[in-house]
C-alpha positions in Angstrom: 142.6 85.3 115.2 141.2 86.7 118.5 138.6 89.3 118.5 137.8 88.8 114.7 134.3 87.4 113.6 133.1 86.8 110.4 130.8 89.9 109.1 127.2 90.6 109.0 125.4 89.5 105.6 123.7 92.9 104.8 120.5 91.0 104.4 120.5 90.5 107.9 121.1 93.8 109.0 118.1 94.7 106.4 115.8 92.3 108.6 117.0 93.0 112.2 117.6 96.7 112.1 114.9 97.9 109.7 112.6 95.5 108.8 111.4 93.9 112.3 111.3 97.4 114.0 109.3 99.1 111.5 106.8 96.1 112.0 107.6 95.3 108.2 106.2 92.0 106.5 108.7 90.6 103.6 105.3 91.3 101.6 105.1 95.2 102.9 109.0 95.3 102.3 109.5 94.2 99.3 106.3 95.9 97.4 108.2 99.5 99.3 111.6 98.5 97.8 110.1 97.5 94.5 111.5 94.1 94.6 109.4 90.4 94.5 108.7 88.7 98.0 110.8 85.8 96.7 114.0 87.8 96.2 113.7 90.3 99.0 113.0 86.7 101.8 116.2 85.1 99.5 118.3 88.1 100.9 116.9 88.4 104.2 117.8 84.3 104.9 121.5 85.3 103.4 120.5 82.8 101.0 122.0 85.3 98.1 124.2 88.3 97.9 122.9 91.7 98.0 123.2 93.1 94.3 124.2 96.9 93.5 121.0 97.0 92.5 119.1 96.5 96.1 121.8 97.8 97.5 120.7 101.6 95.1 116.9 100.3 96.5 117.4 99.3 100.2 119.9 103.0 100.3 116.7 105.1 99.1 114.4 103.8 101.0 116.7 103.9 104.4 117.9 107.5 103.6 121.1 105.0 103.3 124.1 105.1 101.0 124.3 101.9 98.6 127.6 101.7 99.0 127.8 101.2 102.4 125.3 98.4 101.9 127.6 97.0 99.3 130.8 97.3 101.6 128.5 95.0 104.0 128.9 92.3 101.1 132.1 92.9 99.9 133.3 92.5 104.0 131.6 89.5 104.0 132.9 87.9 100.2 136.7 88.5 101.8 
C-alpha cells in the first residue's frame, strides 16, 4: 500500500516530543510519572507496550488524555 507507514510506538512519541524537549533524563521522567527507570527506558526503546496504566500516568502529567495514548498502541498492535 502506498502512502501507508507502520505507526508510531507511543513510547517514542513520549521520548521525542516530551521527554528530549523538556531536557528530561529517563531518571527525572520516570520519578515525575511515578514509574521505575527500568520500565519507563523499556517503553521509551519500544521494547514493551504502553499499559492503561502509563497511559492514565503519561495523560496527567502531559495535560494528555490516556486514551489517546492507548489509541497510539492499539494503531500500532493492528
Amino acid at each position: 500500500m502506498i502512502g501507508h507507514r507502520k505507526p508510531t510506538h507511543p513510547g517514542e512519541v513520549l521520548r521525542e516530543d516530551v521527554i528530549n524537549p523538556l531536557g528530561l533524563t529517563v531518571t527525572e521522567a520516570a520519578r515525575r510519572l511515578g514509574v521505575t527507570q527500568e520500565s519507563l527506558s523499556a517503553l521509551l526503546n519500544c521494547e514493551v507496550p504502553l499499559s492503561p496504566e502509563m497511559a492514565v500516568r503519561i495523560g496527567k502529567a502531559t495535560r494528555t488524555t490516556p486514551e489517546s495514548w492507548l489509541y497510539m498502541q492499539a494503531k500500532l498492535d493492528l
